[in-house]
mmCIF file of the C-alpha atoms, coordinates in Angstrom:
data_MODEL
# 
_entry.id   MODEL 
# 
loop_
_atom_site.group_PDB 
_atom_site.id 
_atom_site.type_symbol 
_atom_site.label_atom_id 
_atom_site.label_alt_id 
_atom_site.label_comp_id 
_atom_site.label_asym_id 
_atom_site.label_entity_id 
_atom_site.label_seq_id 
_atom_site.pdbx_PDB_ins_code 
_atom_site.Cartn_x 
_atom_site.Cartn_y 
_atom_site.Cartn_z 
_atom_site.occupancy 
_atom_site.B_iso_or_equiv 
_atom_site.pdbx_formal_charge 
_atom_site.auth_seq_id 
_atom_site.auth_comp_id 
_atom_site.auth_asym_id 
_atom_site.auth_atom_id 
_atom_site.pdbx_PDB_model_num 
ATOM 1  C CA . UNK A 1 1  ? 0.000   0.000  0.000  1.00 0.00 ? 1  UNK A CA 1 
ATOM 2  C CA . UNK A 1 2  ? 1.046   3.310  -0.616 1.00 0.00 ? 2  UNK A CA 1 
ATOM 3  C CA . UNK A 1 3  ? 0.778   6.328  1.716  1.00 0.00 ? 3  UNK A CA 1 
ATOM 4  C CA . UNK A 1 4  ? 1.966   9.130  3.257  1.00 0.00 ? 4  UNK A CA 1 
ATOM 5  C CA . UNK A 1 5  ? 3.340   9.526  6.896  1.00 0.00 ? 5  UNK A CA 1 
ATOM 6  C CA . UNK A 1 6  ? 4.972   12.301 9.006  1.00 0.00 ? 6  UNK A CA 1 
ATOM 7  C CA . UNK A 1 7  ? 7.779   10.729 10.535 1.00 0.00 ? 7  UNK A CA 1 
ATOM 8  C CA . UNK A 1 8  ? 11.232  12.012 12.365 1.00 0.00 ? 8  UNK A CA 1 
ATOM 9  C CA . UNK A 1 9  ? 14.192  13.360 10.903 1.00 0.00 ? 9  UNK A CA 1 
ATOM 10 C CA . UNK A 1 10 ? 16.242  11.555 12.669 1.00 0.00 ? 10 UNK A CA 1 
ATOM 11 C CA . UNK A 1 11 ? 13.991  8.104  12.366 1.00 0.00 ? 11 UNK A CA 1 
ATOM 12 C CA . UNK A 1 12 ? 14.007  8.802  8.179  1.00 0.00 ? 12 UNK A CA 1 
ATOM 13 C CA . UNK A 1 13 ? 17.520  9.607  8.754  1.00 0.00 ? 13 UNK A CA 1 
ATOM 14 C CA . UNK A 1 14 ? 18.611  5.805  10.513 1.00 0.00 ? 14 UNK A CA 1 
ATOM 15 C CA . UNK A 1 15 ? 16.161  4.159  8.292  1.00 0.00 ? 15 UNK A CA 1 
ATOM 16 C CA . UNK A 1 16 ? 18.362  6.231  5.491  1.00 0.00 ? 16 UNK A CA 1 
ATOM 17 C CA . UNK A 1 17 ? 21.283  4.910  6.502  1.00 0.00 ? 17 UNK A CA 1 
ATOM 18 C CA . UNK A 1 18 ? 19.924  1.274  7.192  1.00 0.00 ? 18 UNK A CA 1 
ATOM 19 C CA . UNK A 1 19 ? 18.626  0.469  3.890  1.00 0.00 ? 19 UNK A CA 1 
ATOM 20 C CA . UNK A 1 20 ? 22.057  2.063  2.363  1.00 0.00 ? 20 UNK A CA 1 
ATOM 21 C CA . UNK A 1 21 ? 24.045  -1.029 4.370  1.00 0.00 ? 21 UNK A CA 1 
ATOM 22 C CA . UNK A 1 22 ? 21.344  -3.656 3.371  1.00 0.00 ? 22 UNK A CA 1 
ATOM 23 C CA . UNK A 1 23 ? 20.733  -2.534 -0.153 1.00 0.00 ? 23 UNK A CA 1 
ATOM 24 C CA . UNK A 1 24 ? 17.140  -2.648 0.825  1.00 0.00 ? 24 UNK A CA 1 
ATOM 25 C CA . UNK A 1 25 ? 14.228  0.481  0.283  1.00 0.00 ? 25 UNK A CA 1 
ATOM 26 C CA . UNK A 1 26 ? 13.425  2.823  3.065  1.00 0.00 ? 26 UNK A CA 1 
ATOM 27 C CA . UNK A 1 27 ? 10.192  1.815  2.278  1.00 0.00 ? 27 UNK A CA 1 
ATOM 28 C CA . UNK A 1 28 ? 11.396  -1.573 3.205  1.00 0.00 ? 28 UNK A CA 1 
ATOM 29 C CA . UNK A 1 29 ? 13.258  -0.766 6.392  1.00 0.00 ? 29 UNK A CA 1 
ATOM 30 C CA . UNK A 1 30 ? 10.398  1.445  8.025  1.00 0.00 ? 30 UNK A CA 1 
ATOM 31 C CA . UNK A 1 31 ? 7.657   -1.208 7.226  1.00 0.00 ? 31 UNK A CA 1 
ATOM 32 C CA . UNK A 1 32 ? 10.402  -4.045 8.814  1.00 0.00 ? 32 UNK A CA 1 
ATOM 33 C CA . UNK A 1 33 ? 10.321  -1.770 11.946 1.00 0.00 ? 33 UNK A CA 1 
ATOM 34 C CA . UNK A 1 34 ? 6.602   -0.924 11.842 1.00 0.00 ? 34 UNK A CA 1 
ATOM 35 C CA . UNK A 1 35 ? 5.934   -4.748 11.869 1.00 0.00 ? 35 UNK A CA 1 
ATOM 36 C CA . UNK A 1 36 ? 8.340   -5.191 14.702 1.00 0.00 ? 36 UNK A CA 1 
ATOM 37 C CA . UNK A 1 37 ? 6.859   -2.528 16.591 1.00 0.00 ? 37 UNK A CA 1 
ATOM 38 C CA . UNK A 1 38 ? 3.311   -4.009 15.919 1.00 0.00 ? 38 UNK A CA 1 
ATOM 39 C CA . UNK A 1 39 ? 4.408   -7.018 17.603 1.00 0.00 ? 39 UNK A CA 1 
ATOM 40 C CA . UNK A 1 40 ? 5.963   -5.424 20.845 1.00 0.00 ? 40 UNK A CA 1 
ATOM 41 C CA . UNK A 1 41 ? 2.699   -3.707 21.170 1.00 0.00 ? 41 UNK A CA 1 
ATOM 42 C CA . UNK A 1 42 ? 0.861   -6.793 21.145 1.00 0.00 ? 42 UNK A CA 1 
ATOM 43 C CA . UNK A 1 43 ? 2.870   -8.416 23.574 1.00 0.00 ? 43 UNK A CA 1 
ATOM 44 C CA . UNK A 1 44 ? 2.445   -5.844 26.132 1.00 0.00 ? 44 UNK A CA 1 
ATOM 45 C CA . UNK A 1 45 ? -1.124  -6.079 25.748 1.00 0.00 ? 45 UNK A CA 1 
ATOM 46 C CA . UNK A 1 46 ? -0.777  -9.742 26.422 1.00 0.00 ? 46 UNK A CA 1 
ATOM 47 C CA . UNK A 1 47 ? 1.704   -9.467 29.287 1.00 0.00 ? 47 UNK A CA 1 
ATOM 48 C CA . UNK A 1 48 ? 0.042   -9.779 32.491 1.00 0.00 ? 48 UNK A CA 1 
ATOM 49 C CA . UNK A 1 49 ? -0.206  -6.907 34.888 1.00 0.00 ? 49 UNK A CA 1 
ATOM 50 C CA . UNK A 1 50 ? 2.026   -6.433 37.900 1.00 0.00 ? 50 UNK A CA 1 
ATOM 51 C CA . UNK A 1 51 ? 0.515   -8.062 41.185 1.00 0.00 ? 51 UNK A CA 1 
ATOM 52 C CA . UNK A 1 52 ? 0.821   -5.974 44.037 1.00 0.00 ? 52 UNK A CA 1 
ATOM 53 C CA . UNK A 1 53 ? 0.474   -7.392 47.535 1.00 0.00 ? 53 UNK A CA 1 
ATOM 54 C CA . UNK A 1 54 ? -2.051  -5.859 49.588 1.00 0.00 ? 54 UNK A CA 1 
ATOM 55 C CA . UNK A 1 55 ? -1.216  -3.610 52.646 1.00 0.00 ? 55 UNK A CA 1 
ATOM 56 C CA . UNK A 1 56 ? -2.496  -3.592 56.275 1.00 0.00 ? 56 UNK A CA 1 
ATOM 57 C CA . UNK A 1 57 ? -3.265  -0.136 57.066 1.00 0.00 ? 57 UNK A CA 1 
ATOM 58 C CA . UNK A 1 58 ? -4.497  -1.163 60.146 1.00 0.00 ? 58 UNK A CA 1 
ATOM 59 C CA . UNK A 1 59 ? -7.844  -1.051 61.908 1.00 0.00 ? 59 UNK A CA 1 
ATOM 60 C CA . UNK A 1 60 ? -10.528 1.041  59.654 1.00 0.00 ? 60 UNK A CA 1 
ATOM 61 C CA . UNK A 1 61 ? -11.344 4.195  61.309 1.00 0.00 ? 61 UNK A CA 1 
ATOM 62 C CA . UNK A 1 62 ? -14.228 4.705  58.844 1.00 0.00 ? 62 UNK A CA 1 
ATOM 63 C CA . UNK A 1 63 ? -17.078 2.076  58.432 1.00 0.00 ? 63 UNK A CA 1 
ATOM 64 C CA . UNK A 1 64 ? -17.175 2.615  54.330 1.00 0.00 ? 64 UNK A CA 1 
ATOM 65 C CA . UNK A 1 65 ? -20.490 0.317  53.865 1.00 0.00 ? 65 UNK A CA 1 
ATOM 66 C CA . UNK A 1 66 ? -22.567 3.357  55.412 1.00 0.00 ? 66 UNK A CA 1 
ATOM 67 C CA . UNK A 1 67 ? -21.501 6.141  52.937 1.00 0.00 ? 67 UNK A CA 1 
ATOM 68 C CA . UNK A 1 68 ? -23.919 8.832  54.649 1.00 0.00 ? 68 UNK A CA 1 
ATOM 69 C CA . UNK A 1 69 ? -21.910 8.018  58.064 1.00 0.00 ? 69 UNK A CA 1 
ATOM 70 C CA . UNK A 1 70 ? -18.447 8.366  56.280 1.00 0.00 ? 70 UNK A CA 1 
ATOM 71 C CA . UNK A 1 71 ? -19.637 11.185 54.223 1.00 0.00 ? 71 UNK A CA 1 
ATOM 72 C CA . UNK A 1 72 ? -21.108 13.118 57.623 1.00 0.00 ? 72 UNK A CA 1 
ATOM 73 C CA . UNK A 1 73 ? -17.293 12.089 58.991 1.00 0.00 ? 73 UNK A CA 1 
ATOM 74 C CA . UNK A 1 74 ? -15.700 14.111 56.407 1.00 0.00 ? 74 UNK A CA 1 
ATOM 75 C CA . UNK A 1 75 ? -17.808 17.111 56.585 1.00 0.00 ? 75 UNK A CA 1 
ATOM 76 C CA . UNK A 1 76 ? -17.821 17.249 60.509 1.00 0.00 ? 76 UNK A CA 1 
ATOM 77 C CA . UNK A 1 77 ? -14.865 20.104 60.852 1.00 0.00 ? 77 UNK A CA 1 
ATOM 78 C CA . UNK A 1 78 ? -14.582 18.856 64.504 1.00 0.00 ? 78 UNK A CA 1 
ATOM 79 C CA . UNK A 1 79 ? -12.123 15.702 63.439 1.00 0.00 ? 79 UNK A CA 1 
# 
């Protein structure tokens, strides 16, 4: 497919210099590296997401079931 793109000087400039030492297009080069990129992506979409072990705060000072209570808590400027 052809197209147009708005890349970086200094990405046009490596892909430039890349397809002079492999005797292949630019064209060639920045679709090699699109397709690589492509993949990454989709790995990190597959990756699974960091656990993070929970943290005991200690006892809860605010019952958060009753938000009216909680809510009445937070307004009360005497705490």
């Amino acid at each position: 497919m052809k197209t147009s793109l708005v890349i970086e000087d200094a990405v046009f400039e490596e892909a430039k210099r890349e397809a002079n030492k492999t005797g292949k297009s630019i064209s060639v080069i920045i679709s090699q590296w699109a397709s690589l990129g492509r993949e990454q992506w989709k790995l990190q979409k597959v990756l699974p997401q960091k656990k993070f072990k929970p943290l005991d705060l200690g006892i809860e000072k605010i019952d958060l079931i009753n938000r009216k209570d909680w809510m009445e808590d937070l307004d009360d400027d005497r705490s």
